[in-house]
VEXTOR-848592 format. One record per residue (C-alpha): residue in one letter; x, y, z. Coordinates in steps of 0.001 Angstrom, whole numbers, plus 500000, padded with zeros to 6 digits. Each point is the difference from the previous one (the first is absolute). Last residue first. Layout:
N
AXYZ/...
This chain:
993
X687198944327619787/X501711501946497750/X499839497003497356/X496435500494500110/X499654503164499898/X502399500176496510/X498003497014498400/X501116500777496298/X503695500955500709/X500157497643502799/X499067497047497153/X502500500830497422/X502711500036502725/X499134496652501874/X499875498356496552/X503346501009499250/X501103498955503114/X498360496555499470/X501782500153496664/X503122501110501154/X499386497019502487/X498826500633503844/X501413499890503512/X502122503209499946/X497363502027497932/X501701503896500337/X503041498093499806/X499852498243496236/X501858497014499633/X498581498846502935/X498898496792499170/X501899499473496431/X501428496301501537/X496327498833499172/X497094497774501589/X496775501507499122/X497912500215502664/X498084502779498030/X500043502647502529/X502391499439502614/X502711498248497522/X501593496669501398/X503985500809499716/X502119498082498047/X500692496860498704/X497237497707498266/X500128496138501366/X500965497010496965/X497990497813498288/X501677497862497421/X497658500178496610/X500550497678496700/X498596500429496889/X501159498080497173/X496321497771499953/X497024501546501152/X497093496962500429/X502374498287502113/X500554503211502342/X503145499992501761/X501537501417503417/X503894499920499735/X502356497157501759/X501181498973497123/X501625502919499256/X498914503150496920/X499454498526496202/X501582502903498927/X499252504110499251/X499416502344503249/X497199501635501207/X500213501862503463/X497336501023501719/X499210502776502684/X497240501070502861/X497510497149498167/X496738500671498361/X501002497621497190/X498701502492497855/X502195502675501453/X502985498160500425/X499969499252496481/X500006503717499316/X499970498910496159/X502349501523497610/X501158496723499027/X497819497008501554/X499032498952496563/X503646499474498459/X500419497559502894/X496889497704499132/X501696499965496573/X503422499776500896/X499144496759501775/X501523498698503429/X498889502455502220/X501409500264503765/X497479502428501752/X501893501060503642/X497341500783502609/X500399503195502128/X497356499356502288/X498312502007503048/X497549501463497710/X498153496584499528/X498865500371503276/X500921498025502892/X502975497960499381/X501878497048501608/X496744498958501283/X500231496616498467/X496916500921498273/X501164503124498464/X502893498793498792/X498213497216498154/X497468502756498082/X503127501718499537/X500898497223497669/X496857499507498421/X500310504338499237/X503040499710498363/X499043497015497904/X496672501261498877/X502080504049499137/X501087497853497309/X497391499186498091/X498740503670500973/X502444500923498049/X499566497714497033/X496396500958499866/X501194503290500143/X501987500063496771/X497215498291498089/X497469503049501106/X502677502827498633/X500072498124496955/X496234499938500171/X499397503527500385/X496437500710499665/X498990503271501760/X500203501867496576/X497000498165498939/X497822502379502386/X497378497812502255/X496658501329499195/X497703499835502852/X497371496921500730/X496267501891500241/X499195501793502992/X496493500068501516/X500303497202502079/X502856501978501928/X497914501989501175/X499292503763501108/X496858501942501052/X500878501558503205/X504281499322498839/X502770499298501773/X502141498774497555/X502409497473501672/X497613499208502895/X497647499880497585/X502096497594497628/X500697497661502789/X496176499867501315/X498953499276496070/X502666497641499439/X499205497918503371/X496354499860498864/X500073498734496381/X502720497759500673/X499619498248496175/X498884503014498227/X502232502177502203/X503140498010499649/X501685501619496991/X498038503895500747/X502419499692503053/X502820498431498339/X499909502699497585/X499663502404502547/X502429498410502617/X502902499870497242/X499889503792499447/X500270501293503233/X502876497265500686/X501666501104496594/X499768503858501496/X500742498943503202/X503300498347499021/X500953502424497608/X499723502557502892/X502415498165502132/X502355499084497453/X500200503575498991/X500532501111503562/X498830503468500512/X498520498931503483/X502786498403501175/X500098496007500034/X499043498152503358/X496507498436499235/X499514499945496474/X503760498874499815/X500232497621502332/X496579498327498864/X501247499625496547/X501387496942500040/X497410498448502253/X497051501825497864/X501802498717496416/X500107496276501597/X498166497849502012/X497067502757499852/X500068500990496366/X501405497255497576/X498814496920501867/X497094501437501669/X498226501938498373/X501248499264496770/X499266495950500495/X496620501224501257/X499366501962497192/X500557497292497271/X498746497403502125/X496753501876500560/X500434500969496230/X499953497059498761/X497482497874502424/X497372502853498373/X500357498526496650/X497324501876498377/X501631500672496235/X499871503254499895/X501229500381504365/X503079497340499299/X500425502340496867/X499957503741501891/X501619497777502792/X503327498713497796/X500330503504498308/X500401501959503161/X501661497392502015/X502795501062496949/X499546503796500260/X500255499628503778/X503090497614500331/X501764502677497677/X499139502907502571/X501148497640502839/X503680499699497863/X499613503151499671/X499922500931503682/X503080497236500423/X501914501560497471/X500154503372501437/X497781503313498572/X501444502255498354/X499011499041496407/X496394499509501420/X499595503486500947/X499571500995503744/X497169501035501258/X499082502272502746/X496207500527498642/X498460498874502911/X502023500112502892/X500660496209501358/X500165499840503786/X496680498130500270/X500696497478497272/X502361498363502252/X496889499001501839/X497551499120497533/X502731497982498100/X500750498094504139/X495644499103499780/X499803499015496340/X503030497769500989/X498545498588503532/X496515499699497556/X501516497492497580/X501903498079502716/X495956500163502161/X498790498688497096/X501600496958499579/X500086499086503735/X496060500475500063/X500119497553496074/X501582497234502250/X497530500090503246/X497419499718497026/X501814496578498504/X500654499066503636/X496060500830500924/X498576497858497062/X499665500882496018/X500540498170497312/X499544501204496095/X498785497807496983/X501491500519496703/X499880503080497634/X499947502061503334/X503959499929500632/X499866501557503227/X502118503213500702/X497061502331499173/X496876497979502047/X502740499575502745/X500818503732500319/X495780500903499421/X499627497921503140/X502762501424501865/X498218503557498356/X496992499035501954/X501441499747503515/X501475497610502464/X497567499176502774/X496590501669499046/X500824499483496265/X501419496431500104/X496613499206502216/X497515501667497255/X502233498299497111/X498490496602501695/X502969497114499753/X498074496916500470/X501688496965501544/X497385498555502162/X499630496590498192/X496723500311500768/X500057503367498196/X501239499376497026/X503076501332498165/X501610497593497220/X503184498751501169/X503828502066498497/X501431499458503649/X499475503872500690/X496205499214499135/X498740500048496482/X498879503551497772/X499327499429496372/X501148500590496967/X500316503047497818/X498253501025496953/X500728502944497009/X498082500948496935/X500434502812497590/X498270500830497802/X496117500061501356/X496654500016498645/X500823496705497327/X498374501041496149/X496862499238498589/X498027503064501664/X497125497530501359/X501032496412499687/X503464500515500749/X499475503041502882/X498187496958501714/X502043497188499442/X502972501575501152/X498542501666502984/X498593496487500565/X503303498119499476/X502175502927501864/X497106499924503075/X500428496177500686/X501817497155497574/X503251502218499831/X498987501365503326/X501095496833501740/X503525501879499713/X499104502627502489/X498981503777498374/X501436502743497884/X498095501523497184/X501996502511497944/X498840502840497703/X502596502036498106/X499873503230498209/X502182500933497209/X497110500262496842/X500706497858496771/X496675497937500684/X502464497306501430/X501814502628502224/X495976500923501522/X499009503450499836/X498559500467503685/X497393502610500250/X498180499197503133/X501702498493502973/X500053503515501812/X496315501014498968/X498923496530501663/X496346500532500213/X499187502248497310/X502702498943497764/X498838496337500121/X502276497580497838/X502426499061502336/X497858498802503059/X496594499978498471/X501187497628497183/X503112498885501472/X497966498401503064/X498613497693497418/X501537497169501366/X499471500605503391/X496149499452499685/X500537497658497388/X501838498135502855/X497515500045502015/X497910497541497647/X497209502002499297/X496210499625501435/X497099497902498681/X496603501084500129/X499541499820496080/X496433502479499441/X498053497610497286/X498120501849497476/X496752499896497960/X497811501183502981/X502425502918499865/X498758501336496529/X502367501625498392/X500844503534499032/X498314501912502188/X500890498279502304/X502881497907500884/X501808501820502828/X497235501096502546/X497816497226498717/X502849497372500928/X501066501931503009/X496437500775501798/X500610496297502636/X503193502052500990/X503594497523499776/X501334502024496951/X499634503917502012/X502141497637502367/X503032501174497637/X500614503186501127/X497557502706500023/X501407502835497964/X502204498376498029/X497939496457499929/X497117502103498590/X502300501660496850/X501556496817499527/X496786498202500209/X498108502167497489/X503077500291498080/X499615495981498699/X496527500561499844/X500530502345497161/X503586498012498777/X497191496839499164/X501767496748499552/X497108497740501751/X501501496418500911/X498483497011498044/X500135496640501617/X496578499717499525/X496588499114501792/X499573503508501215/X502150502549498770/X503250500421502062/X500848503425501595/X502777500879501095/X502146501907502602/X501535497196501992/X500484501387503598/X502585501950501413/X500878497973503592/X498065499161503243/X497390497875498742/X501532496208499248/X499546497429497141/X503320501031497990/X500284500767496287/X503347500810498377/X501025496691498927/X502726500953497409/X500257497420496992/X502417497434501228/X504137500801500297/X502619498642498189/X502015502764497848/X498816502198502706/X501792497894502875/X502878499678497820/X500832502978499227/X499387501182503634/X502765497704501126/X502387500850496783/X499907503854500719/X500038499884503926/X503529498257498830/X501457503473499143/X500359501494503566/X498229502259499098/X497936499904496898/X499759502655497904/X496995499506497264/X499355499963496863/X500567495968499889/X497139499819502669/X497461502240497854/X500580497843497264/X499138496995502184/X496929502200500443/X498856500593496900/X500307496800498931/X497839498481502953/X497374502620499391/X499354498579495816/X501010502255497371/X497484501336497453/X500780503624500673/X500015499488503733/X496227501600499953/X499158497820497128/X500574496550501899/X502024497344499869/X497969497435502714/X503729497853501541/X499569502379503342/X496104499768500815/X499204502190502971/X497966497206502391/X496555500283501738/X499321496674501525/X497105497695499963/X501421496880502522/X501917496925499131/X502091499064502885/X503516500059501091/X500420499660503763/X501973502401502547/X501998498418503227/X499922502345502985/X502120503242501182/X497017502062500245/X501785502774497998/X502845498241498267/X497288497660498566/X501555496710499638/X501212498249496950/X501717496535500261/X503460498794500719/X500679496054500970/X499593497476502497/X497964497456498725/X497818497481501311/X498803496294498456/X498101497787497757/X500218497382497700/X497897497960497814/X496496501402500254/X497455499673497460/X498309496902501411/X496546501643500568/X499615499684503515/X504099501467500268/X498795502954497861/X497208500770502495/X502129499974502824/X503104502131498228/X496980502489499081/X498590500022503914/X503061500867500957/X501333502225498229/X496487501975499938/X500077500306503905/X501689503018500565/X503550501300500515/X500130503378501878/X499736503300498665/X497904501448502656/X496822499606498051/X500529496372499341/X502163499242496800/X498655497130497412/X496991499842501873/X497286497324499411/X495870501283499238/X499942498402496926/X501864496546499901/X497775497527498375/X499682502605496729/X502987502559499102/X498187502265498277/X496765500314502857/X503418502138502064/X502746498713501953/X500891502475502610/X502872502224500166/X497602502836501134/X500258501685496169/X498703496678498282/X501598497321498976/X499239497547496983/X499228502847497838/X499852497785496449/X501520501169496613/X498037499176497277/X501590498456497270/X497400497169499757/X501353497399497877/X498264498987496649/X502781499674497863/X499733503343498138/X499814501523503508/X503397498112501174/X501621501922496808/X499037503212500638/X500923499735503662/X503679498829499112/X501879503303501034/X497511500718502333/X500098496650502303/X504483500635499474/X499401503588501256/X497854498866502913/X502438497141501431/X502362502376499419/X498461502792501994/X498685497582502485/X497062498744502185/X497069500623497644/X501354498489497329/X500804496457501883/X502672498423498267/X501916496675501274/X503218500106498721/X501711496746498521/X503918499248500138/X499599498590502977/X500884502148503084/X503564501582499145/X502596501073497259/X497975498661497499/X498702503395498534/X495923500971499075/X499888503526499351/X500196499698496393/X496363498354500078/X498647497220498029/X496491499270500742/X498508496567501552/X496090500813500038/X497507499370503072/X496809499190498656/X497394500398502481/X498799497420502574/X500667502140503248/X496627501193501515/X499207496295502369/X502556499071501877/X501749496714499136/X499359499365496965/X502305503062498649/X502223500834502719/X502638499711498389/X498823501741496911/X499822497573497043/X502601500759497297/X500065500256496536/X503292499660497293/X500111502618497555/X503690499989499734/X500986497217502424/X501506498034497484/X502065502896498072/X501539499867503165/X501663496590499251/X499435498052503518/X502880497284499732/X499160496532501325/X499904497711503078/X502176501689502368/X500201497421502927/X499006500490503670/X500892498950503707/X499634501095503646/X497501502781499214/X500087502335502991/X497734502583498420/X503368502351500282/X502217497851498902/X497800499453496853/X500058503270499082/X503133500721500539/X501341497175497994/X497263500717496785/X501327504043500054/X502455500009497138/X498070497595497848/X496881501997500032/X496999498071501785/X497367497743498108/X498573497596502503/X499620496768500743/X497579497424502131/X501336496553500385/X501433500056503543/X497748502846501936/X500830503872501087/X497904500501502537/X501897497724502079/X498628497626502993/X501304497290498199/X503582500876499722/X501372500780496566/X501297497903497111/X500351500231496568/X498203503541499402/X499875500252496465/X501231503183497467/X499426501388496576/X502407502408499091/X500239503748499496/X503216501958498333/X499334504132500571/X499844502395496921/X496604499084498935/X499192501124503663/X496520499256501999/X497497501885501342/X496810498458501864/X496240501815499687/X497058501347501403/X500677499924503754/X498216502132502121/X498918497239502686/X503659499194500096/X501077503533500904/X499962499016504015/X502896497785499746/X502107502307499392/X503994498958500053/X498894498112496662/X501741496745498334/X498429498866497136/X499881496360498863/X498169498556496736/X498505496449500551/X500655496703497582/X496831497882499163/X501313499598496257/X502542502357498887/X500728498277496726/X495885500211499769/X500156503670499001/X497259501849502433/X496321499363498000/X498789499262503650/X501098502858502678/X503439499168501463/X500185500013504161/X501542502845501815/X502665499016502903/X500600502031502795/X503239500985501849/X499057502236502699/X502046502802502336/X498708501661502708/X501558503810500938/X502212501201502714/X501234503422499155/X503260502176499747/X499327503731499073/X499451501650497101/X498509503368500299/X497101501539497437/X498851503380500131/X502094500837496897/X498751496874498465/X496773502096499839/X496966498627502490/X496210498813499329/X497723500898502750/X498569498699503404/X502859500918502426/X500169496799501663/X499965497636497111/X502326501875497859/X499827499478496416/X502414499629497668/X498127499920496369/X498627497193497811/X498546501702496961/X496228501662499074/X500294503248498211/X498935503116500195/X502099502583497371/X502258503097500423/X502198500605496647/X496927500840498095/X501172503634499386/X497340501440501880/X500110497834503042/X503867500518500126/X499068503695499953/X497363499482502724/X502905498712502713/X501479503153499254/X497184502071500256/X498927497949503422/X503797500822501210/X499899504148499669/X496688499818501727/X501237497990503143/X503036502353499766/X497835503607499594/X498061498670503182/X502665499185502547/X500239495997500338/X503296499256497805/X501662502501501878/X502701502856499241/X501919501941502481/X499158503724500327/X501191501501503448/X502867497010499878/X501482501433496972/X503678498544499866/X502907499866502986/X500696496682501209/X501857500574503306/X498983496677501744/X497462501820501835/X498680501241496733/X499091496272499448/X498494498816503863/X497688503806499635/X498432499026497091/X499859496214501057/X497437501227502904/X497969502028497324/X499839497536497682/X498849497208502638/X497163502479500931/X498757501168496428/X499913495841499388/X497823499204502887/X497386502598499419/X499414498875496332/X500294496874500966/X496963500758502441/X498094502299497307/X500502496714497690/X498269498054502749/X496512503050500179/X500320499599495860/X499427496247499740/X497037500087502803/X501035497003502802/X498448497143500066/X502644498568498243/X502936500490502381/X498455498390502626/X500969501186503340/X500983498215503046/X502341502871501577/X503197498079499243/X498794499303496394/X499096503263499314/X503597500894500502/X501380497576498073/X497497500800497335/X501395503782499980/X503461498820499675/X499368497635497403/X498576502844498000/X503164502150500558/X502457497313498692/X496858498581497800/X500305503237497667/X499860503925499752/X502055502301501757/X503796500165497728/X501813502893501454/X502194502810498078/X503084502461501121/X500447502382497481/X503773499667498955/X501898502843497808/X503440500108498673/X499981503390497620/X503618498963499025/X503251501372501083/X502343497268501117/X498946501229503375/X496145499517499292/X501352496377498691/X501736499685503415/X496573500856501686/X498134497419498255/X501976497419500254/X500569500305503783/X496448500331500351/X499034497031498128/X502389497848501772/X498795501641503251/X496043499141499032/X501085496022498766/X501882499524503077/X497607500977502594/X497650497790498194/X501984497381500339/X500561500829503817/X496192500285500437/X497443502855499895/X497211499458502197/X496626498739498842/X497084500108497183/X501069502691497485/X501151497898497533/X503123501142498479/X500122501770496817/X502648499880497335/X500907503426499631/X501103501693497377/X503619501474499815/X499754502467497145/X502922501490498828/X499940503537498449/X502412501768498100/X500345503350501204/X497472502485499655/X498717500563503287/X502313498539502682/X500561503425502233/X495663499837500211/X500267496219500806/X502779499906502663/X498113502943501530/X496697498214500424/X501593497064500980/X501964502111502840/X496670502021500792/X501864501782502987/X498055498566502933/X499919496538498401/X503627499636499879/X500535501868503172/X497427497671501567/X501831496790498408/X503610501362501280/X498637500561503677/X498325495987499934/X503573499546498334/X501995501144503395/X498664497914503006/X500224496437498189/X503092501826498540/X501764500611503043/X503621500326497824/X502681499665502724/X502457501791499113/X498054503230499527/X500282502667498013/X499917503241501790/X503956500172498793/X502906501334500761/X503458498226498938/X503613501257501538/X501246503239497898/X503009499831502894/X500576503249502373/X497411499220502214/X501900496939500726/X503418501769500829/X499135500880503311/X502444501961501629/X501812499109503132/X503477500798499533/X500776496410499650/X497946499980497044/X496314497917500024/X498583498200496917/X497260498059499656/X499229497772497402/X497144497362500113/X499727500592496255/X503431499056499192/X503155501773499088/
């Protein structure tokens, strides 16, 4: 019996109404860029967050907290995968039984909303400067509320459920407050110092930049070999020999203070032979170059001959002088400039010699540091120069090229290469020169080249131990707060390790006006920042109610210093955060605010010996982004990591695994997958995808996930339908039920422990592939076919029949409450048409208790070997079929030859006909003819197809010599008749008729 059924009697009656075919509102095709809109208003109509969280109270709580997008733009695909993958993790740990909760949270501040508002300015001819400070952060302020509105409604279109009424922002008033008092705890414990040090800084964008707002991307730069001359009193073995360093930027020479060398590395003393005249590099002049290097060098200053004329012991260049190269040449450069020994210095390429410019580079800066004691004893200024100023431009510091651009205001190459490499040719310096292709820093807002320059920063200090961190120093703390921490999958660990273990002092300052300023104060002519917890609450308490531009109002010094100081004494720092303080102290007024966040409040963490959980989930880069910083932060304040859990996924390429762009004009917007397909397609891939490394998506890979679905909602769909004739509470207990309905049973209790752990431990691919496999391996290719006959034609007191509902009605709610993190929508419209309900959902169930008297794996081994066999039969009708020499699988009466007693042994007391969903089988034992239909993969089973004798019953189509048996039913089975009987009796009108 098939779906498509319909069965007439000669007489003239109808047997179709007679069958228990499948009804169902539930449609085949699922609509669902017409049917979530519906779904979301229900959702919000009934309070479903606010219900989740009321039936949630007092379970164990896990905390998803949000890393926050910037609010400046659409939503795209990767961030379409990073909300669903939250979602789906937090609604399966709500099923698992926890207090899951997500508040939905935006990061406002910062140069992506800043940049913005120039660009815009820009277009209408407007300077930037001349406008008030507090009338352009009103603008971002604008800018921001509207983005976060818009990506509101993208996210909860994609079925993320959380509290979107009262998401969190790093620009409402209680968050601007909540970060100034944690940026003024690092003040007060002396972990937050100013500081002068080469830092990235971006050209375009005015202000200093984090490594997390750093790109690398390929870059053309100038290359120079260039000689320094020894100072007199150099040891006369070396006589009039020249140090080489190689540099890819040309511009730091005017910054130059010293030249790095190795003890570790072998140097020699080297003479150009031969060379052609026009040459910079001359026969008769040497060099000292390391060993390794000497070839390259000289290749690449075209020197046509040379001899190694002694060794270079390093010990001989300790204390050795230099002259700058441009040192009587341009007037400004006739200071000492010092060898120094520095562990950075390798062989592996240039020349074995560094050229060190302080301001230009954090080693460069750390090795001028390291010896600055020393250089001062000797009479060498320390003193680190500002050769470039925030324009790119060559300052008074860098004399007889002031006023030349490193980087013009559009990012472009200036004119400082140049005129350096012509001034160092004039003065004989030069040896080589050339270009190199190779990967440099780039802002990944502006998308242009960054420099590093030596500006007055404000920095958080992470090798200072301080009292606060009971004598421990922030970097400690925090690689502690790494090993305490889960880290999925486990090489995050190792990557952030690593980053921390290595990382510069935090530069949290940045030269712009639309973030959370600085809060302190400086005394005049000092370094000295003002510790004072009175002032300290002043600003809290005014930022709270005011928001942080109470800081950027001419009154704010006397409104927050006095009475206690004297503001004439002070100096108001104008500076704002880095961003990513911003989002790195989300935990404070995120997690730790009752008043705010009531539903977030409270958590006992595992590590304090409570049983909640926080996680933080976010991209890969985030390990030096918003995990650093929140890292840092919660570190340095609370001395412990905010979260404890922490899980990242890749990103999203094009179908042919290419990075998105859109000149390339392969970008996969969630907005168009939605209008064509569907959110819970894109929640299906999200799921299925293995998000620990980099996911593709394209319109095959989509066109793929439709025909998944639409398998997994054809058997939610033909469950729904069946389930319609099932009378609740006509059960039948499990020791009368047949095999096959326990065998289902057993499949349950074991899918049952597989997704509660795929679901713990957050591998979503599992359990699509565990439920999918079910769905449509177990279920819909095989227990529905076997059992349709029987749901469809068996009497009404059949015990088959009513086991068979009863396992269905129980399979579709646990598969139901299975899928509905992951097909959030679907589940929900399955489960109402299941339990019609005003209020119902699905996403308020948690994962039910599977009895352990379902398992049965004896009973499970046994079937596997049936439906081992049942492969062969059903390839072979399969060939039938096609040459047309059957229709339906009921028209055969195959015979089963089976070699091994085993396989036989499992077919005993088995309708075999049944499962095979033939009219009759037989099985007998042997190796059957030649001629028999095999299986490779099955071995001793053997099938030889063969036509079913009989009549063709009425009803069932059943093919059967019993036809007739019984004469009130002449063109039926006993069963059929049966059937026929039990269902007159109950429809006595209609059978009349």
């Amino acid at each position: 019996m098939t779906d498509s059924a319909s069965s007439a009697a000669p007489t003239g009656r109808d047997y179709s109404k007679t069958l228990f075919l499948p009804k169902t509102e539930f449609p085949m095709r699922a609509g669902l860029p017409t049917r979530e809109p519906l779904l979301l208003e229900r959702w919000a109509r009934n309070d479903l967050y606010g219900r989740i969280r009321r039936d949630a109270a007092g379970r164990p709580k896990f905390v998803l907290h949000d890393g926050p997008p910037y609010a400046n733009g659409n939503i795209h695909i990767g961030h379409a995968l990073n909300k669903i993958l939250k979602d789906v993790i937090v609604r399966s740990q709500g099923a698992l039984g926890h207090d899951a909760n997500y508040v939905p949270g935006w990061d406002c501040h910062g140069l992506p909303i800043e940049w913005k508002i120039e660009e815009q300015y820009r277009a209408k001819g407007k300077n930037k400067d001349e406008v008030p400070v507090l009338e352009f952060r009103k603008e971002c302020r604008a800018f921001a509320a509207q983005w976060l509105d818009v990506q509101r409604e993208e996210f909860q279109r994609l079925g993320v459920t959380g509290d979107w009424g009262h998401p969190y922002s790093t620009m409402a008033y209680p968050a601007e407050a909540a970060i100034a008092a944690e940026l003024m705890k690092f003040a007060v414990s002396g972990q937050l110092y100013r500081g002068s040090k080469p830092v990235m800084w971006s050209v375009v964008e005015k202000t200093a930049l984090a490594e997390a707002e750093v790109e690398y991307e390929d870059h053309v730069s100038d290359t120079i070999f260039c000689a320094f001359r020894l100072r007199e009193g150099a040891p006369a073995a070396l006589g009039e020999a020249r140090v080489v360093i190689w540099t890819t930027t040309p511009w730091t020479i005017p910054g130059n203070r010293a030249v790095a060398y190795s003890k570790r590395i072998a140097y020699g003393l080297y003479r150009v032979t031969a060379a052609p005249e026009e040459n910079w590099a001359k026969p008769g002049e040497t060099y000292i170059l390391a060993d390794a290097l000497a070839e390259q060098v000289f290749k690449a200053a075209r020197v046509e001959a040379f001899e190694r004329v002694a060794d270079v012991a390093p010990d001989l260049l300790a204390g050795t002088r230099l002259h700058h190269p441009l040192s009587g040449h341009v007037p400004g450069y006739d200071f000492v400039v010092p060898l120094l020994d520095g562990d950075h210095v390798t062989d592996d390429a240039g020349t074995g010699f560094v050229h060190t410019a302080p301001g230009h580079g954090r080693e460069d800066f750390e090795l001028w540091m390291a010896n600055g004691r020393a250089l001062a004893q000797a009479g060498i200024e320390t003193r680190i120069p500002y050769t470039v100023d925030a324009d790119g431009a060559y300052t008074q510091e860098a004399p007889g090229f002031t006023g030349k651009l490193v980087l013009t205001h559009k990012g472009e190459k200036g004119d400082a290469n140049k005129a350096l490499i012509a001034a160092l040719t004039e003065a004989g310096a030069l040896i080589a020169r050339g270009m190199l292709r190779h990967s440099y820093p780039h802002s990944w807002r502006s998308k242009k080249p960054v420099i590093f320059r030596n500006t007055p920063q404000w920095f958080i200090a992470l090798d200072k131990p301080v009292d606060a961190l009971g004598n421990r120093t922030l970097r400690e703390v925090a690689l502690q707060g790494i090993e305490d921490t889960e880290w999925v999958p486990p090489q995050g660990k190792n990557r952030i390790n690593g980053m921390v273990g290595n990382r510069p002092d935090w530069v949290v300052s940045r030269q712009r006006a639309w973030g959370v300023p600085i809060t302190v104060f400086v005394r005049k002519g000092t370094s000295e920042v003002l510790r004072d917890e009175r002032v300290n609450a002043r600003i809290a308490q005014a930022f709270a109610q005011e928001g942080a531009d109470a800081w950027f109002s001419d009154e704010a010094a006397a409104r927050f210093l006095a009475p206690e100081h004297d503001p004439a004494d002070y100096e108001k720092v104008t500076d704002v955060l880095d961003v990513w303080f911003d989002s790195g102290s989300t935990h404070a007024f995120v997690l730790d605010d009752p008043d705010s966040f009531p539903g977030l409040s409270g958590v006992t963490r595992i590590r304090d010996g409570g049983r909640d959980r926080v996680m933080y989930l976010e991209g890969s880069d985030q390990h030096r982004g918003w995990f650093q910083s929140s890292l840092l932060e919660s570190a340095g304040t609370r001395g412990r990591a905010p979260y404890d859990i922490v899980l990242t996924h890749g990103f999203v390429l094009d179908g042919k695994g290419e990075k998105m762009s859109k000149s390339r004009g392969n970008v996969v917007a969630p907005q168009s997958v939605i209008k064509e397909s569907g959110a819970d397609i894109l929640r299906l891939w999200v799921a299925a995808s293995d998000y620990a490394d980099d996911l593709r998506i394209g319109p095959e890979i989509v066109k793929t996930f439709a025909e998944t679905y639409r398998k997994l909602r054809n058997s939610l769909r033909w469950m729904l339908g069946s389930l319609a004739h099932r009378v609740p509470g006509d059960d039948v207990a499990l020791a009368e039920m047949p095999e096959l309905e326990r065998l289902i049973l057993h499949r349950l209790a074991e899918l049952d422990r597989e997704i509660r752990e795929a679901y713990r431990s957050y591998d979503t691919k599992r359990v699509v592939a565990l439920l999918n496999g079910f769905m449509t391996g177990d279920l819909s290719a095989f227990y529905f076919d076997v059992r349709k006959d029987a749901l469809y034609c068996d009497p009404i007191s059949s015990v088959t029949r009513r086991a068979a509902l009863q396992v269905i009605d129980e399979t579709f709610r646990r598969v139901t409450i299975w899928l509905a993190p992951i097909l959030a929508f679907t589940a929900e419209e399955a489960w109402l048409d299941r339990y019609p309900s005003e209020d119902g959902s699905v996403h308020l169930q948690t994962l039910p208790e599977t009895p352990e008297s379902w398992r049965d794996p004896a009973l499970a081994e046994r079937w596997q070997k049936i439906r081992r066999v049942r492969r062969v039969v059903t390839g072979a009708l399969e060939i039938e079929r096609a040459a047309k020499r059957i229709g339906a699988s009921l028209e055969a009466s195959p015979t089963v030859f089976v070699a091994e007693a085993d396989l036989r042994a499992a077919l005993d007391g088995v309708d075999f006909a049944e499962v095979c969903i033939t009219s009759s089988i037989d099985v007998l034992p042997g190796e059957g003819p030649a001629e028999a239909f095999r299986l490779d993969e099955v071995k001793g089973v053997a099938v030889v197809p063969g036509l079913a004798q009989g009549r063709k019953c009425a009803r069932s189509w059943r093919v059967s010599p019993e036809v007739g048996a019984d004469p009130a039913y002449p063109d039926v089975t006993p069963r059929d008749a049966q059937a026929l009987r039990e269902w007159d009796a109950a429809h006595p009108d209609a059978s009349a008729a």
